[in-house]
C-alpha positions in Angstrom: -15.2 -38.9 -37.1 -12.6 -36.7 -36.5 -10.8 -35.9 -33.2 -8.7 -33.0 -32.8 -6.5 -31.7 -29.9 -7.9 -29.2 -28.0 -6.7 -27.8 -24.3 -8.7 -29.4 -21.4 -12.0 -28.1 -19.5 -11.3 -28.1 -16.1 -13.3 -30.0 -14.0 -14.0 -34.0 -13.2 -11.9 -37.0 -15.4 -12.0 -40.5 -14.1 -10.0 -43.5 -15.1 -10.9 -47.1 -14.9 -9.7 -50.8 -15.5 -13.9 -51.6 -16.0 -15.9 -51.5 -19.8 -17.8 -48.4 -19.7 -21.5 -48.4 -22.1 -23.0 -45.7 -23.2 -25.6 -45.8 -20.5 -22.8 -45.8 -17.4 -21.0 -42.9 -20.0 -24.1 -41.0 -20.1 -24.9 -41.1 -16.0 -21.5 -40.2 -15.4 -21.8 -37.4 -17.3 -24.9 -36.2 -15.2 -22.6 -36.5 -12.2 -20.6 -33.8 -14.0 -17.5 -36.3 -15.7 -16.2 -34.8 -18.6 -12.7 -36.2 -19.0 -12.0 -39.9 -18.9 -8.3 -41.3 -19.6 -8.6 -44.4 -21.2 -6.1 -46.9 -20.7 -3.6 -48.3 -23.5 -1.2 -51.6 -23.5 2.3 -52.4 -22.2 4.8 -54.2 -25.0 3.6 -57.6 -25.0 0.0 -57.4 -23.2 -3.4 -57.9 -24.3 -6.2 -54.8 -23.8 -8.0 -55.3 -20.9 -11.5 -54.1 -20.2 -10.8 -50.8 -19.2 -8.3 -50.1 -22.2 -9.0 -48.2 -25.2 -10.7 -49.3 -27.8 -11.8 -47.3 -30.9 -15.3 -48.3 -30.2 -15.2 -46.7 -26.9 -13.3 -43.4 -28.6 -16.0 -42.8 -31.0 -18.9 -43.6 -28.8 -17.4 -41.1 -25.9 -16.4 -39.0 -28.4 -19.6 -38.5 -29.9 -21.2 -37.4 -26.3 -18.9 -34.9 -25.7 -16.5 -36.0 -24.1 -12.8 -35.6 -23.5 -10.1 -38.0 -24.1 -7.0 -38.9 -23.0 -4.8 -41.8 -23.0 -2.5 -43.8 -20.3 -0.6 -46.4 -20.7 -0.6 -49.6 -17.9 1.9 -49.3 -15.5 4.0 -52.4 -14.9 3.6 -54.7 -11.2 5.1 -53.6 -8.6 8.8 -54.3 -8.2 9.7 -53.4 -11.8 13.2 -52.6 -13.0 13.7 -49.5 -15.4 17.0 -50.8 -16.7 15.2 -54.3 -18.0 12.6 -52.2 -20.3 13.0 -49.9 -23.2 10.9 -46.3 -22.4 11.0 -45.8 -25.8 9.4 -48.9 -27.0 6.4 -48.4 -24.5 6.2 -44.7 -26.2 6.0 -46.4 -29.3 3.7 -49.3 -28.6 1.2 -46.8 -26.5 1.2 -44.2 -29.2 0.6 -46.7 -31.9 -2.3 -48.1 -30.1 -3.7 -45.5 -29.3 -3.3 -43.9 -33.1 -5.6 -47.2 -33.7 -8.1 -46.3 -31.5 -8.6 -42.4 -33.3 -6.5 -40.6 -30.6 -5.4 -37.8 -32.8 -1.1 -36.4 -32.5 -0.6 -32.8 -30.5 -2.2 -34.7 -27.1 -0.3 -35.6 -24.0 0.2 -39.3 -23.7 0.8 -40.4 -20.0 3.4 -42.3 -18.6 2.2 -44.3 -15.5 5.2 -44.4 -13.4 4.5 -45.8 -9.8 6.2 -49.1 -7.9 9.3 -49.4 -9.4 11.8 -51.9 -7.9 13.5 -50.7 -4.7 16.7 -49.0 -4.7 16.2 -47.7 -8.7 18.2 -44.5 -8.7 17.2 -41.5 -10.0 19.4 -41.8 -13.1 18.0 -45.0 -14.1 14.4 -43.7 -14.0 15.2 -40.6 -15.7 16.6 -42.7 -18.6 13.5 -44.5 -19.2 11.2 -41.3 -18.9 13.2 -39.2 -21.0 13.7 -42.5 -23.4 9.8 -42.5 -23.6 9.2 -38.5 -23.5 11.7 -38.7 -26.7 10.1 -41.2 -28.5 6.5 -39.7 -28.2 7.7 -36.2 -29.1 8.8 -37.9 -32.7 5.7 -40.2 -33.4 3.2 -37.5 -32.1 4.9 -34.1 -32.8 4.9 -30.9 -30.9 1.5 -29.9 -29.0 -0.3 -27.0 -30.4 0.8 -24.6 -27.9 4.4 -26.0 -28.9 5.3 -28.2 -26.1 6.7 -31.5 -26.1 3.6 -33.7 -25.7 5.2 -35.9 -22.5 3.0 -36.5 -19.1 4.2 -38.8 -16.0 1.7 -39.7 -13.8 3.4 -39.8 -10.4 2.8 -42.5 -8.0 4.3 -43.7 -4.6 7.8 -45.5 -4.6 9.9 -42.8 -6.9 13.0 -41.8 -6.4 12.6 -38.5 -8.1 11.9 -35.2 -5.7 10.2 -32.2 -6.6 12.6 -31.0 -8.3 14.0 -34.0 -10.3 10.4 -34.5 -11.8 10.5 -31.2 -12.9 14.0 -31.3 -14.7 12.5 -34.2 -16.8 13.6 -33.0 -20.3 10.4 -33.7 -22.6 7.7 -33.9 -19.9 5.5 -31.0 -19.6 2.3 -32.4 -17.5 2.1 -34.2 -13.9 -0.9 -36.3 -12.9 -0.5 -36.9 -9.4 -1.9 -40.3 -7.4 -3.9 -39.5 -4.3 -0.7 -39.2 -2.2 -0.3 -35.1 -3.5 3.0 -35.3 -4.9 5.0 -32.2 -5.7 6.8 -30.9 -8.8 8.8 -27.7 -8.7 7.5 -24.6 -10.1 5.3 -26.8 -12.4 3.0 -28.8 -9.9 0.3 -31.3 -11.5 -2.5 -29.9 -13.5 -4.5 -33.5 -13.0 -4.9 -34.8 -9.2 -6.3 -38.4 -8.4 -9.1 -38.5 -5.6 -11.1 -41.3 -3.9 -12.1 -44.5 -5.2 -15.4 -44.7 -6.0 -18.0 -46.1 -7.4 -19.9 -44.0 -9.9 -22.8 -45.3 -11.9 -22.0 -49.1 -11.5 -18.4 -48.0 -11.9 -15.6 -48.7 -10.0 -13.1 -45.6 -11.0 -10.7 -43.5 -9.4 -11.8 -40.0 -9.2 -9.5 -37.3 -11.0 -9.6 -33.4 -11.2 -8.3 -31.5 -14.3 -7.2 -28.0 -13.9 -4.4 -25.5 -14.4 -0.9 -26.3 -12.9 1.3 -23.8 -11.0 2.5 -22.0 -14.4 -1.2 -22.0 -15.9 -1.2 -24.5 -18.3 -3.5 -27.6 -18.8 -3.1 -30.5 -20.2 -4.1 -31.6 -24.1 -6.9 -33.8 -25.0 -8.7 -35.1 -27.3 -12.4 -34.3 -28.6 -14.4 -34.0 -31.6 -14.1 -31.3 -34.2 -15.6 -27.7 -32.8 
């Protein structure tokens, strides 16, 4: 099996820390679901239950589905300057390379909570560190764009406009607080949380951002 990167569909995604089988994929998939984001390791962590595996890639895969990857975010509190952004590039994208996630997609940063006071500078190193990294291990998108994505939680100390000077980012997934990015704004918007088909997820909408574009996945050859 063969995964190739495609632009997305719009329409429903959902993310979860839970296992999903092929029975909860396939009744989420009646609901209308045709993304998911699947969730990859921090340096030093095991997988969890919601993570990636390439068991769950093939078996979504082979329904129909979308794919995308995200790595953990770190607990609250966390200080940019104490971790390397382009060492969690490299352990994400290596991981997920192991679980058949093909180059040319966006691979999301989750950045939400860090420590209070972080300055703009210091989070902009570790995004652009990260954004960097993935642009050499994955390569350019197809459309040409660096293959960077931040998904943008509460506790930032970027505005709208900071987010969208980030050099090497070129997708926003925003939490359910509707955050803002200049001229760009987020092509992937985080809803309720629900449960859907014995699954507790959050909710997500892919679509079009401000300047048209969507973000890549990953699906099985056309």
């Amino acid at each position: 099996m063969t995964l190739v990167s495609v632009p997305a569909i719009a329409g429903l995604a959902f993310d979860t820390d839970q296992d999903v089988t092929p029975q909860q994929a396939d009744e989420l998939w009646s609901y209308g679901f045709r993304t998911a984001f699947l969730y990859v390791p921090l340096p030093g962590l095991k997988p969890g239950p919601g993570d990636a595996t390439a068991a769950k890639v093939t078996m979504l895969a082979s329904k129909g589905w979308q794919l995308s990857w995200v790595q953990h975010p770190r607990l609250p509190q966390w200080d940019p300057t104490a971790h390397d952004g382009a060492h969690d590039a490299e352990v994400a994208y290596q991981y997920a390379a192991s679980c058949g996630f093909p180059d040319g997609i966006h691979g999301w940063q989750d950045l939400e909570g860090p420590k209070d006071g972080t300055t703009t500078a210091a989070l902009k190193k570790f995004v652009e560190d990260f954004a960097g990294r993935l642009a050499v291990l994955s390569g350019p998108l197809p459309d040409g764009r660096a293959p960077g994505a931040v998904y943008v939680g509460y506790g930032l100390p970027f505005d709208a406009q900071d987010l969208y000077l980030l050099h090497g980012v070129t997708c926003y997934w925003s939490d359910a607080g509707h955050r803002s990015v200049q001229k760009r704004g987020c092509a992937v918007h985080q809803g309720s949380v629900a449960v859907v088909a014995d699954t507790k997820l959050d909710r997500d909408t892919v679509g079009h951002d401000l300047l048209g574009d969507v973000p890549y996945v990953a699906t099985l050859t056309p």
